[in-house]
LOFIVEX-562505 format. One line per field, with one value per residue (C-alpha): z, y, x; residue in three letters; residue number from 1. Coordinates in nm, 2 decimals, m for minus. Layout:
N
zz c(Z,...)
yy c(Y,...)
xx c(X,...)
r c(Ala,...)
k c(NUM,...)
***
This chain:
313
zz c(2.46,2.47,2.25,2.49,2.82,2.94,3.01,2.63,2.44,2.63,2.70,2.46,2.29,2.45,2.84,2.95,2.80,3.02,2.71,2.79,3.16,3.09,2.84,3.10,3.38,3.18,3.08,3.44,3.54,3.28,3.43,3.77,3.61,3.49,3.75,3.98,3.68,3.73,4.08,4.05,3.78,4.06,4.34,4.14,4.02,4.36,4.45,4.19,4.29,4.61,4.55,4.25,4.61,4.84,4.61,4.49,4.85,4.93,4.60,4.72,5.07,5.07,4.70,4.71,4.42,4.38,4.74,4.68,4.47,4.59,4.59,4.38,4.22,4.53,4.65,4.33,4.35,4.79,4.59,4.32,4.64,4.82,4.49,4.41,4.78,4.76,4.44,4.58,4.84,4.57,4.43,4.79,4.84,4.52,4.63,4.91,4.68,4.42,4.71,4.87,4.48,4.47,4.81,4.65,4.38,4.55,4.81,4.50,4.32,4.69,4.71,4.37,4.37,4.70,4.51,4.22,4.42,4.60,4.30,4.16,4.44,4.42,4.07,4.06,4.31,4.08,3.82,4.03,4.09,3.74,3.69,3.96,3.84,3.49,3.62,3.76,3.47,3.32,3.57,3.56,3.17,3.21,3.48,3.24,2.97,3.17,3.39,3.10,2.94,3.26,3.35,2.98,2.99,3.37,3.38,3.15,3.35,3.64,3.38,3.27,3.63,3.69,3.33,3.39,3.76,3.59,3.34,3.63,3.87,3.46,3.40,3.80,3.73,3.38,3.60,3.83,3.55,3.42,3.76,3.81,3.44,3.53,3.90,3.70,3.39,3.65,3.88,3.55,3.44,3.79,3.77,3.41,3.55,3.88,3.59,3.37,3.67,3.80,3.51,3.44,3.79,3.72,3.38,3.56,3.85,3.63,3.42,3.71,3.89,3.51,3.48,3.84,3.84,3.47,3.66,3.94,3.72,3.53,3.88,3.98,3.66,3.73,4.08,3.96,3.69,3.96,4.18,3.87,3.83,4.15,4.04,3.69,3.91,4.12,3.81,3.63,3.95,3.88,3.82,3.64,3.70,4.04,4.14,4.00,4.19,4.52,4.45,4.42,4.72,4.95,4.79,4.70,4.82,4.71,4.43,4.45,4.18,4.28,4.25,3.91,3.97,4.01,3.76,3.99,3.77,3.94,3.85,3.94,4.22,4.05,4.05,3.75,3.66,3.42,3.16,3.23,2.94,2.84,2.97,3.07,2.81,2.92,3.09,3.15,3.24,3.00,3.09,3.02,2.86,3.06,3.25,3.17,3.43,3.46,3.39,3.20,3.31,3.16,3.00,2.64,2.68,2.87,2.65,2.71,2.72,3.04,3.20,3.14,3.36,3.64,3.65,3.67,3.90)
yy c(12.96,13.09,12.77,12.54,12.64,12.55,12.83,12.95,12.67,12.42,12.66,12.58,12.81,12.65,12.76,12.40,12.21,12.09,11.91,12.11,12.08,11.66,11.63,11.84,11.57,11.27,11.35,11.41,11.09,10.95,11.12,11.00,10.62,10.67,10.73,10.50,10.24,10.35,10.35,9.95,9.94,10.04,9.87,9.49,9.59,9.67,9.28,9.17,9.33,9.23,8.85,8.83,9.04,8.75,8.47,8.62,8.65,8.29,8.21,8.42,8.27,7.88,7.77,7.66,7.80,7.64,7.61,7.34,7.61,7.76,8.04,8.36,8.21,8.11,8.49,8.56,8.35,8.52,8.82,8.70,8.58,8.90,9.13,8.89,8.97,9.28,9.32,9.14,9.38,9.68,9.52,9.46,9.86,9.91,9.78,9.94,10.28,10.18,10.10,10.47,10.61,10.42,10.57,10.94,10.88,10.79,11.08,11.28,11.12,11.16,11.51,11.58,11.42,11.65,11.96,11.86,11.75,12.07,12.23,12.01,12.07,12.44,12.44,12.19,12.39,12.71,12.49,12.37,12.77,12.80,12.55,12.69,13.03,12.94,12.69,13.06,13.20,12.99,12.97,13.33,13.38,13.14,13.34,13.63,13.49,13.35,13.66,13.87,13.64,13.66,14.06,14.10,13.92,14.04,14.40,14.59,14.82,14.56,14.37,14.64,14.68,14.31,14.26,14.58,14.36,14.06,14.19,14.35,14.02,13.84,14.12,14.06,13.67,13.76,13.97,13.72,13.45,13.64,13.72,13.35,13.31,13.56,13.36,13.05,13.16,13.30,12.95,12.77,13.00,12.93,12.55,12.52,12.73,12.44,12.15,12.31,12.37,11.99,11.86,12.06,11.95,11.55,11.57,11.70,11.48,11.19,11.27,11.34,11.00,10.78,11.01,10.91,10.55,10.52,10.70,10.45,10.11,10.31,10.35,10.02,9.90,10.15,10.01,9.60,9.68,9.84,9.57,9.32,9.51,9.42,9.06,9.12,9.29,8.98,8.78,9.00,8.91,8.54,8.34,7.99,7.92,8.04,7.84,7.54,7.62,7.59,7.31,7.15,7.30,7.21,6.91,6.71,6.38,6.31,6.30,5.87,5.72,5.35,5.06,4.85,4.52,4.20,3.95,3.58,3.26,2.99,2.73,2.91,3.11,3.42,3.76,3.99,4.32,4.34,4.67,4.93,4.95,4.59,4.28,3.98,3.72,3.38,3.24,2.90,2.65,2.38,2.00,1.69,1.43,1.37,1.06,0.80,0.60,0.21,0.09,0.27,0.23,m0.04,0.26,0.27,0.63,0.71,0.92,1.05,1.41,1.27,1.18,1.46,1.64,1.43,1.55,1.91,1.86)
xx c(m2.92,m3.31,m3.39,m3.26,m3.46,m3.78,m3.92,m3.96,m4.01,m4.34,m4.62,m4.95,m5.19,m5.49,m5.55,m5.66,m5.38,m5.06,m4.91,m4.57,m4.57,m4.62,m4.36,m4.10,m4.26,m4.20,m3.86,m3.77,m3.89,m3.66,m3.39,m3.43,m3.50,m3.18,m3.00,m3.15,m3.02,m2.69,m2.70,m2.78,m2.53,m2.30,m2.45,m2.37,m2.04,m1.95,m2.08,m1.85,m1.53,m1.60,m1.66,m1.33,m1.16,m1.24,m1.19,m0.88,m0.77,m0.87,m0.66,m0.32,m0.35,m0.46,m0.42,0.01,0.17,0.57,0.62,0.90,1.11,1.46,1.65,1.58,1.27,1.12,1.14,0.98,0.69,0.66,0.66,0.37,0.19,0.20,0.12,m0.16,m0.29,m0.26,m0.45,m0.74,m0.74,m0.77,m1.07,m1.24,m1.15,m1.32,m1.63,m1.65,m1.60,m1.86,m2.11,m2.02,m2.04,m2.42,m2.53,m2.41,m2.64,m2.96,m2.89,m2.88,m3.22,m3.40,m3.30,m3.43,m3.76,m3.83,m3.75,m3.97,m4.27,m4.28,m4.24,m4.54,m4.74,m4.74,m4.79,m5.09,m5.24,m5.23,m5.39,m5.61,m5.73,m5.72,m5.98,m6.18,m6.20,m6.28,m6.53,m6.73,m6.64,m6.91,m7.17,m7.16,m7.20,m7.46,m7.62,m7.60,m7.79,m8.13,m8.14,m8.13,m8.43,m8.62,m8.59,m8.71,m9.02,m9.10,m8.95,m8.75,m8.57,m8.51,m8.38,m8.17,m8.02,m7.99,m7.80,m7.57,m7.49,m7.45,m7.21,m7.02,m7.00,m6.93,m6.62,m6.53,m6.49,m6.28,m6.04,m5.98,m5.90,m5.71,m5.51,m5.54,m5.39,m5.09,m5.03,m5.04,m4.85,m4.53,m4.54,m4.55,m4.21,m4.07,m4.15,m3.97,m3.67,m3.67,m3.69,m3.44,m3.17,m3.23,m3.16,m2.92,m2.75,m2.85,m2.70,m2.40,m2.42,m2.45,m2.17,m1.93,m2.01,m1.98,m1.61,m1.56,m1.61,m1.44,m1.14,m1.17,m1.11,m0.88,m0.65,m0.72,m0.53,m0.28,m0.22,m0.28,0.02,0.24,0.23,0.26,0.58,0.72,0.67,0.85,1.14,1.14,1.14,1.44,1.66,1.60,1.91,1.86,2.23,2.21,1.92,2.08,2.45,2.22,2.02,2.29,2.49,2.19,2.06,2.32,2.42,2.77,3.02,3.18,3.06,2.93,3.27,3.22,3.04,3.28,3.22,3.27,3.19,3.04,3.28,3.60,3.56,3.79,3.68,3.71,3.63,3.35,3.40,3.17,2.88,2.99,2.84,3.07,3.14,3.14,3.43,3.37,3.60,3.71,3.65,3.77,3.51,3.19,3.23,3.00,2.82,2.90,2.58,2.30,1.93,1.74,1.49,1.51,1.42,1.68,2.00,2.31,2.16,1.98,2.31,2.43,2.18,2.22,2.57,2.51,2.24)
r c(Unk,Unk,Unk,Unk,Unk,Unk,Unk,Unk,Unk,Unk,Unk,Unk,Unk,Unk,Unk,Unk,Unk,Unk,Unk,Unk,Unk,Unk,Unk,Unk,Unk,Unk,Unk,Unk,Unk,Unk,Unk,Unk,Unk,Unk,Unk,Unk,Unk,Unk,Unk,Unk,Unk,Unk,Unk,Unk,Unk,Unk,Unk,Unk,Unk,Unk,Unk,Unk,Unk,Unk,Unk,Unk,Unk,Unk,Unk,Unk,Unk,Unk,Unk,Unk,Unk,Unk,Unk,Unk,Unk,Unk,Unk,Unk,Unk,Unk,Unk,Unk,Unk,Unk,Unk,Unk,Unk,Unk,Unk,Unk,Unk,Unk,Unk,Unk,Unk,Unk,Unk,Unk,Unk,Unk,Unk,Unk,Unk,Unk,Unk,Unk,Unk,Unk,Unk,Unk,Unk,Unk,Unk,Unk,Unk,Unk,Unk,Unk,Unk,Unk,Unk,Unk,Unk,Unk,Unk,Unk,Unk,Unk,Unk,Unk,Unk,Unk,Unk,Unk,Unk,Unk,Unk,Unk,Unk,Unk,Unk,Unk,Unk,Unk,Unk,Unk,Unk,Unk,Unk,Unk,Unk,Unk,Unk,Unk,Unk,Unk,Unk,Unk,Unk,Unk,Unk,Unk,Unk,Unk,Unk,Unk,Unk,Unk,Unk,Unk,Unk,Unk,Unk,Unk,Unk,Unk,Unk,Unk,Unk,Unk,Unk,Unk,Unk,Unk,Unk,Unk,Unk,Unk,Unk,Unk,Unk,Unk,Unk,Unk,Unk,Unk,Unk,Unk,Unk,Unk,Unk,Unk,Unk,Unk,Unk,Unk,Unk,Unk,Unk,Unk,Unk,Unk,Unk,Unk,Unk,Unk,Unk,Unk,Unk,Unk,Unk,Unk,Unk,Unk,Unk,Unk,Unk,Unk,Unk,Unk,Unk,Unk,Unk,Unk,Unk,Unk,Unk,Unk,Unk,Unk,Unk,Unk,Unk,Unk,Unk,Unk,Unk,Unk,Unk,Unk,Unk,Unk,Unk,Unk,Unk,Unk,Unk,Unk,Unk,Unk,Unk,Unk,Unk,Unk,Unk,Unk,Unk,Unk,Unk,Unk,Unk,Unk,Unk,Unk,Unk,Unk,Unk,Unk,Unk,Unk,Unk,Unk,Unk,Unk,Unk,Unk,Unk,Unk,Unk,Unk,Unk,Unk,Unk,Unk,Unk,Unk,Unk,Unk,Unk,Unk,Unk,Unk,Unk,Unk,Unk,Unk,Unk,Unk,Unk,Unk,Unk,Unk,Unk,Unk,Unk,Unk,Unk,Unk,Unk)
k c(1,2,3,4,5,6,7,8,9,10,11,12,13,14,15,16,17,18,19,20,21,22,23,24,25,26,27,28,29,30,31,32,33,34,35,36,37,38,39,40,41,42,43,44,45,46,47,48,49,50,51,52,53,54,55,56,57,58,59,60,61,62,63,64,65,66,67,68,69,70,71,72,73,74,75,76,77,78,79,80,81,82,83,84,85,86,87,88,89,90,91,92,93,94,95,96,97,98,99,100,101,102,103,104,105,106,107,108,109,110,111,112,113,114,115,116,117,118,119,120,121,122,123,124,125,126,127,128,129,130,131,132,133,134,135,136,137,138,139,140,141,142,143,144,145,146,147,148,149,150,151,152,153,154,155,156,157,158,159,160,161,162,163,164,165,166,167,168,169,170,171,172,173,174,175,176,177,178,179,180,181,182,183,184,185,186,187,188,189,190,191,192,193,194,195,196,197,198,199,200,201,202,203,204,205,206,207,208,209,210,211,212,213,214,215,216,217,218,219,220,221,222,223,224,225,226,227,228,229,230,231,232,233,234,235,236,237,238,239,240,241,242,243,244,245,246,247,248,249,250,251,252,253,254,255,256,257,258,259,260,261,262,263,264,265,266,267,268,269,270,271,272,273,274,275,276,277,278,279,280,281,282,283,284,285,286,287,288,289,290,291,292,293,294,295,296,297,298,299,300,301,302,303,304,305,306,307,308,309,310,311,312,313)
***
């Protein structure tokens, strides 16, 4: 669209202004800020990936995860161990990626500011004659006028002459404005049409590498699910009943109950069998009457109940 390019819509009405040619600088300036933000952007997601990588790897490989398991579960957690490993890996790839993505981009902004200050150069310099030849424009106008004031007073008809060669050198200095005007106006043109395609291209550029690096976290998704699949097939072959069948064909330790306990009183050395989940009832032995001693102690403390003691003693 003729609306949208450079080249028609920031030129200005006065000769000395570069209000159009600033506002096209300034915005390309932007540009290239932008891009060297997104090159950063990239540069510290890259440090990220690459330190969840590593610690993710240091995770997989030295941090034990059910290592005392058996059987089909135990194959499932090797196989959580090795997907886990091999994610971390993804995201270490990754960062190696974002960092090669980052090194695209300032290639890009280097190449760009090259292209622009030449293009600056060349037209600064044809401002630069513009000024220059507008700058004679006026010493020779000037020239004109006190001249013509002093070939009046001194003589007319030299005046005449020198006026008529003044007006010449005066039209001579227009011209040449004026060419330096058309030289100027044309690099001008060819310096919007240079803006217009870089941005054009960094627009582009900048574009393709954010659809590129959304593309990137977007596959390595796609490949952390895949590999989280092999885990979930693992887990889907998981057997609780075998798993317990083996633990207890590898771990177990016998299948004799321990021999009830023997119930032997004291008093009667005879064994019996005490129910199991019952506890023995007394079985003692009945007694005749206590004998009594012959003589009691002369303590008038001392009781029966004492005597009785010394007999069981």
């Amino acid at each position: 669209m003729t609306g949208a390019l450079f080249r028609a819509n920031f030129w200005s009405s006065d000769i000395l202004s570069t209000a159009g040619y600033d506002c096209i600088i300034q915005h390309l300036n932007n540009g290239r800020k932008n891009c060297k933000e997104f090159e950063d952007f990239l540069k510290e997601r890259a440090s990220i990936e690459e330190k969840y990588g590593k610690d993710l790897l240091n995770l997989s490989r030295k941090k034990p995860c059910g290592q005392s398991e058996i059987n089909t579960l135990k194959r499932a957690l090797e196989v959580f161990k090795q997907q886990i490993d091999s994610v971390a890996q993804c995201h270490i790839q990754l960062a190696q990626t974002l960092r090669e993505e980052a090194r695209k981009m300032e290639e890009f902004r280097e190449k760009q500011k090259l292209q622009r200050k030449k293009a600056k150069k060349s037209y600064e310099q044809k401002c630069r004659d513009k000024d220059e030849a507008e700058q004679a424009v006026h010493r020779s106008a000037n020239l004109v006028n006190v001249k013509q004031q002093e070939k009046l007073f001194v003589k007319l008809a030299t005046a005449k002459t020198a006026v008529e060669d003044s007006d010449k050198t005066y039209m001579m200095q227009i011209n040449t404005l004026d060419k330096v005007r058309e030289d100027w106006q044309s690099e001008h043109i060819k310096a919007c049409e240079i803006f217009e395609a870089q941005e054009c291209e960094r627009i582009n550029f900048f574009r393709n590498a954010l659809w590129l690096h959304l593309n990137q976290l977007s596959q390595q998704c796609v490949t952390s699910d895949d590999m989280y699949e092999e885990v979930r097939k693992s887990l889907e072959a998981c057997s609780i009943e075998k798993d317990i069948a083996y633990f207890v064909s590898h771990r177990k330790t016998g299948q004799t109950p321990p021999a009830p306990i023997m119930y032997e009183n004291f008093y009667c050395p005879q064994k019996n069998t005490a129910p199991q989940g019952k506890a023995p009832g007394p079985n003692l032995a009945r007694r005749g009457p206590l004998p009594v001693p012959k003589t009691l102690p002369d303590d008038p403390d001392y009781s029966l109940v004492d005597n009785y003691s010394l007999i069981y003693q």
